[in-house]
N, C-alpha and C positions, 0 to 999 in steps of 0.2 A: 504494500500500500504506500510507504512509503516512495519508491522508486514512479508510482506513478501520479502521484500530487508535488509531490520535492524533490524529484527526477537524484534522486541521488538514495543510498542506500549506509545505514548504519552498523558496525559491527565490531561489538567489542567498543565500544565509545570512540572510534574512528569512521569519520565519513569519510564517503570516498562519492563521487562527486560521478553520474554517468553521462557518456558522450552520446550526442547524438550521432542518429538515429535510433530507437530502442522502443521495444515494446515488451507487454507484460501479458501471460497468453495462461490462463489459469483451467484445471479442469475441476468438474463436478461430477461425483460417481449416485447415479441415479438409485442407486440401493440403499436405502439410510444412508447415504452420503458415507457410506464404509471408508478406511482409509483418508477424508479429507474432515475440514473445519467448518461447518456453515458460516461463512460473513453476513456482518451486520447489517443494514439496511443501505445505511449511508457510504459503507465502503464500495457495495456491489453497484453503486450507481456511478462508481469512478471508472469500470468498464465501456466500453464503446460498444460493444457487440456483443448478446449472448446467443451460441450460433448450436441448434441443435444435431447431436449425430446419432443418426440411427443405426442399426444393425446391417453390417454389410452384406449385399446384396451376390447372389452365386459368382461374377463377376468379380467383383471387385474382392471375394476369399479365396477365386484361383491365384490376384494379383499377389496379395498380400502372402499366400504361400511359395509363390514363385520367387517372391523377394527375400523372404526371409529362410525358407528352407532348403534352398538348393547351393548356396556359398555364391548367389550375387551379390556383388559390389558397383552400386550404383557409380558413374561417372558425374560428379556434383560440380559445377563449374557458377560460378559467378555473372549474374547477368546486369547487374545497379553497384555501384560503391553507394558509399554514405553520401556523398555530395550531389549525386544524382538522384539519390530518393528524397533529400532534403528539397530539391528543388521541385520534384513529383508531390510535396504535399505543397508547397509555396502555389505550384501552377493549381492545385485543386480549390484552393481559397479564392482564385479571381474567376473562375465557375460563376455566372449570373445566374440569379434565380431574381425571377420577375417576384414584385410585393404581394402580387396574391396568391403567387403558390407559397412564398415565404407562409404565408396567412394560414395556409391551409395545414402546414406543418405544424403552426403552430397550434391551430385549432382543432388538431387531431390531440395534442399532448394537454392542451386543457379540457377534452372529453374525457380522460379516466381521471377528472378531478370528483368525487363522488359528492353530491349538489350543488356542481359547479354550472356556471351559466352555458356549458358548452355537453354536458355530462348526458348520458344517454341512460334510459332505464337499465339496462343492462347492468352498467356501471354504477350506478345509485344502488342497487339489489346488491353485485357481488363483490366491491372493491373498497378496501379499506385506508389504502394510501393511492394516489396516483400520479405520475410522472415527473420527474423534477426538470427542471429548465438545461441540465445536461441531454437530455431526452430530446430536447428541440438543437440543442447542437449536435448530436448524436445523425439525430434524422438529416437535418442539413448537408451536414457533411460526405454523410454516407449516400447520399441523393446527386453528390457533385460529382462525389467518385465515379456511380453507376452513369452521370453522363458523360463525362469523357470517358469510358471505357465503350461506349457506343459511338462515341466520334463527334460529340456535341459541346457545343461550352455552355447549354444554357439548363437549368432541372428543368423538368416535366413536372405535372401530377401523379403520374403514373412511377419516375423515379423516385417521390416521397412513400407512395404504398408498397412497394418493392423492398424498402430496407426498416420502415417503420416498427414491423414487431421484430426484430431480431435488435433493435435500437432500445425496444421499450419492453419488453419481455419479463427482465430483470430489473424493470423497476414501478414494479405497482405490484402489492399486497393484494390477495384476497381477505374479503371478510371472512369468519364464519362461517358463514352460511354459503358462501362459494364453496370453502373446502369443503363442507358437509356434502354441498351437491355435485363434486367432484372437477366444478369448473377450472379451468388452466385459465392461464393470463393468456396464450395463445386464443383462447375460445373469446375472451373478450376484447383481446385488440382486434381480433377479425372482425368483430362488430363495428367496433368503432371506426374503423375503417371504409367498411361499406357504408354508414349511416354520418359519418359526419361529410357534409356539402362539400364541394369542391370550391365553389365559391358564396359568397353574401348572398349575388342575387340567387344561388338555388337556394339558398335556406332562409331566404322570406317566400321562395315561391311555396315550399314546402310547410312553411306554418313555422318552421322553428322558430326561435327563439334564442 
């Protein structure tokens, strides 16, 4: 946690100070969290992405046997230094996003505020914390990335719902009564997503509010 708020790391009451580029890439073991720590609320929202894996697929367990149990050795070569990925996040911040899709991200991350002015039944019923203002830089960003990776400088609508629950996933609580009824944060970002407007004018034409 430290390394990723104070970019630097403690040890033995010596810091040592980390260079850029770097990132911090954490797992969680879905079985009673066997083997790992659960983080607090406020740590797991210093994450950018929580990205889920599922069970690999007949494909992908031939790959993973061919790699590891016949004595390959992958040829691993270098394709970015530091100074060229530093300037790959520089070029992703001049990325335009027009003010109302800006809008829209943001009015997706003040949906799972639960009887917040933007908040969807859904979310009033199952959610007990919802999204912190990292969540809309989260979505942002992650929305710049997927459009220059299609060849564009500008977001979409469509690039805000594409990265939004893997953005927001891991930061909104169920209530209660969510967990009683089995509901996932995936089952209600997916709401929130189909149901919050694109724009103002659809959500007066719709009645909202």
């Amino acid at each position: 946690m430290e390394a990723m708020q104070e970019k630097q790391v403690t040890s033995f009451g010596e810091v040592r100070k980390l260079e850029q580029p770097f990132f911090v890439m954490a797992t969680q073991n879905p079985l009673e969290q066997e083997g790992t720590y659960p983080l607090p609320e406020a740590q797991l929202d210093r994450f950018f992405y929580k990205l889920q894996v599922n069970y690999s697929n007949r494909q992908e367990l031939h790959e993973i046997l061919n790699r590891t149990t016949t004595g390959h050795k992958p040829d691993v070569r270098p394709v970015l230094d530091a100074a060229k990925i530093i300037a790959h996040q520089k070029l992703v911040q001049r990325v335009i996003i027009a003010e109302h899709v800006q809008d829209y991200a943001i009015r997706c991350v003040l949906a799972t505020h639960p009887q917040g002015q933007f908040a969807i039944p859904m979310v009033n019923q199952f959610l007990r914390v919802g999204a912190s203002p990292r969540a809309a830089q989260a979505i942002t960003l992650g929305a710049k990335v997927r459009a220059l990776l299609d060849g564009r400088f500008h977001v979409s609508f469509q690039d805000i719902k594409e990265v939004a629950v893997a953005a927001m996933r891991h930061r909104i609580i169920l209530n209660f009564e969510g967990e009683a009824e089995g509901i996932t944060t995936d089952m209600v970002l997916t709401k929130v997503i189909a149901e919050t407007p694109q724009t103002m004018e659809a959500e007066l034409t719709t009645g909202r509010r």
